[in-house]
C-alpha positions as CSV (number, residue, x, y, z in Angstrom):
1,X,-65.0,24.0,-25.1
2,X,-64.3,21.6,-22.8
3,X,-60.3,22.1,-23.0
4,X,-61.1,25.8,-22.6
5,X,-62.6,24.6,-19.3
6,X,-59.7,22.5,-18.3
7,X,-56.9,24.7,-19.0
8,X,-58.8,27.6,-16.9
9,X,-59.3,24.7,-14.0
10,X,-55.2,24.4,-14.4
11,X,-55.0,27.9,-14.2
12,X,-57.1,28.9,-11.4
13,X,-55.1,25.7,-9.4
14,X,-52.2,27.4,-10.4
15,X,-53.0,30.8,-9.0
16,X,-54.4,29.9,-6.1
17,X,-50.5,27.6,-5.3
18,X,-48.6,30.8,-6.1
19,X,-51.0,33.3,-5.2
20,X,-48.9,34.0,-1.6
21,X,-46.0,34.2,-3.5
22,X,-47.4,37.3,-5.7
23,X,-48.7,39.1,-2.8
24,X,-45.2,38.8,-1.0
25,X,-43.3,40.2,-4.1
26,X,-45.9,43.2,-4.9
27,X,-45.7,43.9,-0.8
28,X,-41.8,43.8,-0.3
29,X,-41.5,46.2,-3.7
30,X,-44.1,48.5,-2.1
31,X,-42.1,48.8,0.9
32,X,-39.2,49.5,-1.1
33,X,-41.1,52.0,-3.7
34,X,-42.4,53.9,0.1
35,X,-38.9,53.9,1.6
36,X,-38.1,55.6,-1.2
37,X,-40.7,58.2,-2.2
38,X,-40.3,58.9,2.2
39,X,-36.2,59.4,1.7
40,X,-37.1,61.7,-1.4
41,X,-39.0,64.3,0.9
């Protein structure tokens, strides 16, 4: 049980380092995916 807890702790520390990274990725490839539904019309 208790390396259950410790590898979500490492998880959760993980996350929340790269979490900015994440949202910047999903936000730049929705920009591109409404550039180009906006082209399309």
């Amino acid at each position: 049980m208790r390396h259950v807890q410790n590898g979500y702790r490492g998880l959760s520390v993980f996350v929340g380092l790269n979490i900015d990274r994440v949202l910047a990725a999903l936000s730049i490839g929705g920009a591109v995916l409404l550039a180009g539904w906006i082209q399309s019309l």
